[in-house]
N, C-alpha and C positions, 0 to 999 in steps of 0.2 A: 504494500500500500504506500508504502515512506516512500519509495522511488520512482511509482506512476504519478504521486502529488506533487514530488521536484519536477521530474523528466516528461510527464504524462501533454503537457499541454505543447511542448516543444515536439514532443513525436507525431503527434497528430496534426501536424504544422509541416513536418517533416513528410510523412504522406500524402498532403495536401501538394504541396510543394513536387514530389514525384509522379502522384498522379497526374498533374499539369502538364507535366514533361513529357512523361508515358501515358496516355491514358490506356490503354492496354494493359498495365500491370494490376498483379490481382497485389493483395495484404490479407495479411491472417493476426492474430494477433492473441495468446496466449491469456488467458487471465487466471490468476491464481483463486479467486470466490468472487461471490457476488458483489461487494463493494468497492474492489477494485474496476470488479465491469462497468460497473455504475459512475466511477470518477471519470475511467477512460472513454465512457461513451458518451459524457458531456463534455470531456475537450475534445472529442469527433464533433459532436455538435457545433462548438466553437467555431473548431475550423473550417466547419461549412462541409466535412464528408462523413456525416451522420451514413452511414447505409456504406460506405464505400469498403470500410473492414469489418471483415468476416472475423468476428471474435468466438474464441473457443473457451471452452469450460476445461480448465489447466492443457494438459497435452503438448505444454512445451515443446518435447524430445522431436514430437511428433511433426509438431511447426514447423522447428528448425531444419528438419532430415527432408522436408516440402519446397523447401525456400531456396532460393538463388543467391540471396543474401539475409545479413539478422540486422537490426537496428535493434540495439539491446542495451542495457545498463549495466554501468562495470561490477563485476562481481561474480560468481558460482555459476551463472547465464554465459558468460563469458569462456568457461573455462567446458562447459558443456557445448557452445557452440564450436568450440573448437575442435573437439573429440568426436564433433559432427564432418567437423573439414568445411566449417561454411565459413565464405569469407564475411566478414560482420564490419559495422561501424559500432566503436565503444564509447559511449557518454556518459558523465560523471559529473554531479551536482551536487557538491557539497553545502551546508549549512554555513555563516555567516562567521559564526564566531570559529566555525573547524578550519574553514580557510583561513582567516588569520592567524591559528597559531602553527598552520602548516608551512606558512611566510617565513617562520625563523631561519635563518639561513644555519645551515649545515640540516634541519630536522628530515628533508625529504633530499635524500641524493640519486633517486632512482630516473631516468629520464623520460621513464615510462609507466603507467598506471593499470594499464588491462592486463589480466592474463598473457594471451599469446603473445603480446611484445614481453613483457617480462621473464619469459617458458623460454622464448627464443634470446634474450638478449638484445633483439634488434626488432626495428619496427616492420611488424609484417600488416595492421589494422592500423586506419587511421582511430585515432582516440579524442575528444573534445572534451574542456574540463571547462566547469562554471560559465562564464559568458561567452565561451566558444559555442555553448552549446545555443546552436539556433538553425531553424530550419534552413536557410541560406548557403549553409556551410552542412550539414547533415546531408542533406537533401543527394548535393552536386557528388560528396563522400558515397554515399550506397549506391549512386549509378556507376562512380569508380568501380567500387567491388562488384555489381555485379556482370562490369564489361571490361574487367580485367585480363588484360591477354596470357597472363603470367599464372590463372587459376590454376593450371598443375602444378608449380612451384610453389603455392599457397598450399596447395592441398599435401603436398611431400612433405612439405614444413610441419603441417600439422600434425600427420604421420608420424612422424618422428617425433614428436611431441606425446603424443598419446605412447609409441613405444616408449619414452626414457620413462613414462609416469606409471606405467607397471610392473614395472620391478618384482615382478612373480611372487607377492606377497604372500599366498598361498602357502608355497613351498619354504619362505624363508622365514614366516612362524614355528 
């Protein structure tokens, strides 16, 4: 619910913004219960494509495994679309007073925030943090990914990714 009421009104801003583009593209869009449906299908209302996604009752896995691409929120979503192999755009909206003390200099040395760029080391998804996040700059990001000429070197990346994080656990309990 915390992440559709930051992210929730900018994504469906973000579809809006795509469908413009493509009007051929379909969206589906995951919801975790009822209240969240409920927040996300009045900033669909909002942004004027009330009817335009096909919202489901959870089924994530299932989305994602559907999809050309995820628009998704950084965090567990992220690390599951990856072990999907879909190339995604990651957005991250922090709270007011968390940004600022994430300012302190030395506090965040990493150059990257999502999953897959962190798994990899290097940037394989674009990622938008606090005011980056706007349909403008989302929008133009998810048609990257999903007419990226390089998507089996995305997808190997990913590969690889999901082998180093198995580690045969199984066997080495």
């Amino acid at each position: 619910h915390g992440e559709v009421s930051r992210l929730g009104y900018d994504f469906a801003r973000t579809i809006a913004w795509v469908a413009q583009h493509r009007p051929d593209m379909q969206f589906v869009a995951p919801m975790v219960n009822a209240r969240t449906k409920a927040l996300f299908a009045g900033f669909l209302r909002e942004a004027g494509i009330e009817g335009k996604v096909r919202m489901l009752d959870g089924q994530a896995h299932a989305a994602m495994a559907a999809s050309d691409a995820v628009l998704l929120a950084s965090g567990t979503a992220t690390l599951e679309a990856t072990l999907s192999k879909r190339p995604m755009v990651v957005a991250y909206r922090l709270g007011f007073l968390t940004s600022l003390i994430l300012k302190v200099p030395g506090l965040v040395t990493s150059p990257f925030f999502s999953q897959p760029n962190l798994l990899a080391n290097r940037r394989i998804v674009p990622e938008f943090f606090n005011d980056a996040v706007t349909a403008e700059r989302l929008g133009p990001a998810l048609l990257e990914q999903i007419d990226r000429p390089d998507r089996a070197d995305v997808v190997a990346t990913f590969t690889g990714i999901h082998q180093a994080l198995r580690r045969d656990a199984s066997r080495r309990a």
